[in-house]
C-alpha positions in Angstrom: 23.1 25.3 -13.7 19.8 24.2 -12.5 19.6 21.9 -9.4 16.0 21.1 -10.0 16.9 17.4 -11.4 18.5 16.0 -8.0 15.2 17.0 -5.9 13.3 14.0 -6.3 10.4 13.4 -5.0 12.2 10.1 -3.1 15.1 13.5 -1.8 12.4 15.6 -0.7 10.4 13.3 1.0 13.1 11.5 3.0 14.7 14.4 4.4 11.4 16.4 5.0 9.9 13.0 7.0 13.1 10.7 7.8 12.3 7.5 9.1 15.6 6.7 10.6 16.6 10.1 12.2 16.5 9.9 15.7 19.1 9.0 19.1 19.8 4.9 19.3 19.6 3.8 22.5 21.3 0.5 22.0 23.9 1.1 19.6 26.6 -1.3 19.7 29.0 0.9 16.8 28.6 4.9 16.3 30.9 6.8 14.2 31.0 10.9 13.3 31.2 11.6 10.1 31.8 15.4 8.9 31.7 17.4 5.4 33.9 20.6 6.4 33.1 21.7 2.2 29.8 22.3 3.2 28.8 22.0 7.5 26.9 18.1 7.0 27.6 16.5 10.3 25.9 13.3 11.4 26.3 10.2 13.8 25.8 7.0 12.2 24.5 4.4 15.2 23.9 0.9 14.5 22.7 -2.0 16.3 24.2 -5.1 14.9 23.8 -8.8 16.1 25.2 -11.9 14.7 26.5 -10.1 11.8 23.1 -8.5 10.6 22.2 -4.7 11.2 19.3 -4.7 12.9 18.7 -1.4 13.3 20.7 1.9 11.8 19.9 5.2 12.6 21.5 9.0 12.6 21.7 12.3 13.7 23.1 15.6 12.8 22.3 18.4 10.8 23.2 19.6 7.2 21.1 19.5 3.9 18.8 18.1 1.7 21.2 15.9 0.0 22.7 15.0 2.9 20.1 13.9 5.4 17.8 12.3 2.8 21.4 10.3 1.7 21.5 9.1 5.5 18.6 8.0 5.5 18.0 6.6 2.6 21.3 4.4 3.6 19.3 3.4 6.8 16.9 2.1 5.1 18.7 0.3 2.8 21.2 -1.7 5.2 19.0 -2.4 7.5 18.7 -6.4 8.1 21.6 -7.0 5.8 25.0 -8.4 6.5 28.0 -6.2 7.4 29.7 -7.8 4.3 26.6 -7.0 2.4 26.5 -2.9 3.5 30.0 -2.9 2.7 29.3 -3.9 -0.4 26.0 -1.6 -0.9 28.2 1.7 0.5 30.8 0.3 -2.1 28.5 0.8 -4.7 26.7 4.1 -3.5 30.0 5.6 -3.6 31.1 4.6 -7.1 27.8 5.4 -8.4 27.8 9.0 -6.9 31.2 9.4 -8.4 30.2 8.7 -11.9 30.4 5.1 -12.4 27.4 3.0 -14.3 25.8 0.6 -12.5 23.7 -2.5 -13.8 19.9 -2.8 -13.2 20.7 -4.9 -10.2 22.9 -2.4 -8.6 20.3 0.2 -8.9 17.5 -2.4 -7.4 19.8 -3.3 -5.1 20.4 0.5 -4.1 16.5 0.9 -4.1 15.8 4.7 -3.5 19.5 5.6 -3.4 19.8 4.9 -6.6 17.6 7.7 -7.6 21.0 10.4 -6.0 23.0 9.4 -9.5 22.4 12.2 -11.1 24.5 13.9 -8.2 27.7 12.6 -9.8 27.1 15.8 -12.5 27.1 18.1 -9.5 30.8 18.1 -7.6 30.1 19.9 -5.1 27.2 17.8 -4.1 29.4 14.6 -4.6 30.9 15.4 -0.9 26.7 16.0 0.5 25.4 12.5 -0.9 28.2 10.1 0.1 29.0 11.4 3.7 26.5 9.0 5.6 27.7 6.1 3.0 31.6 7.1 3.6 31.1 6.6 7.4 29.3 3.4 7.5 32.3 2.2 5.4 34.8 3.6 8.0 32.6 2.4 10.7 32.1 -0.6 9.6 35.8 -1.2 8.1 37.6 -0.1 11.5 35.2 -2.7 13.6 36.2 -5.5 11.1 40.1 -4.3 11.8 39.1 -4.1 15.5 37.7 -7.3 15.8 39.7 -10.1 17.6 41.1 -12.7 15.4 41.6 -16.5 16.2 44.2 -18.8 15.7 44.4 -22.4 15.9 
């Protein structure tokens, strides 16, 4: 089976020249995330205020799929709401796993959105979704983390 279809141009050129692949200085959440299938490793650093991520940023090493997937994901939570990446991952995730999305899912996806085809390809599944999986455990075990109030 021929892999040709999931290098995009949008695949190559994110992981050959990523824009958001570099150490965070002023990260206020980082989480690990790991694909023992295949060796992906990253750190996911964001710099959130007031609810927004301001800035997002990774690290690690592994291939194609997944360091164009991270940073692809960068760009596309960046200045949106915590609820709003949650929902983005959310999305990401069920796409790459097979499900259809509307025309507004996919613009809302932007160049992630071009990684669908991924879904046909299992063993990529695991490549494509690891920087989405850990922004949704990051970003899930702040929320639990978070101190509550009550009147």
């Amino acid at each position: 089976m021929a892999n040709s279809g999931i290098y995009t141009t949008a695949l190559m050129d994110h992981n050959a020249h990523p824009d958001y692949k570099y150490e965070m200085d002023d990260a206020t959440h980082t989480h690990e995330g790991i694909n023992p299938s295949c060796g992906d490793e990253l750190t996911l650093s964001l710099r959130v205020e007031d609810g927004v991520i301001e800035e997002a940023a990774f690290t690690g090493h592994g291939c194609a799929v997944s360091q164009a997937s991270a940073d692809m994901m960068a760009d596309v939570i960046t200045g949106e709401t915590v609820e709003e990446a949650l929902r983005l991952s959310q999305l990401f995730i069920d796409m790459i796993k097979g499900k259809e999305l509307t025309e507004q899912d996919k613009i809302d996806l932007d160049e992630a959105a071009q990684l669908q085809d991924i879904s046909h390809m299992p063993a990529r599944v695991k490549c494509a979704e690891l920087a989405w999986r850990t922004l949704d455990g990051m970003l899930r075990e702040s929320a639990d983390a978070a101190p509550t109030t009550t009147e």
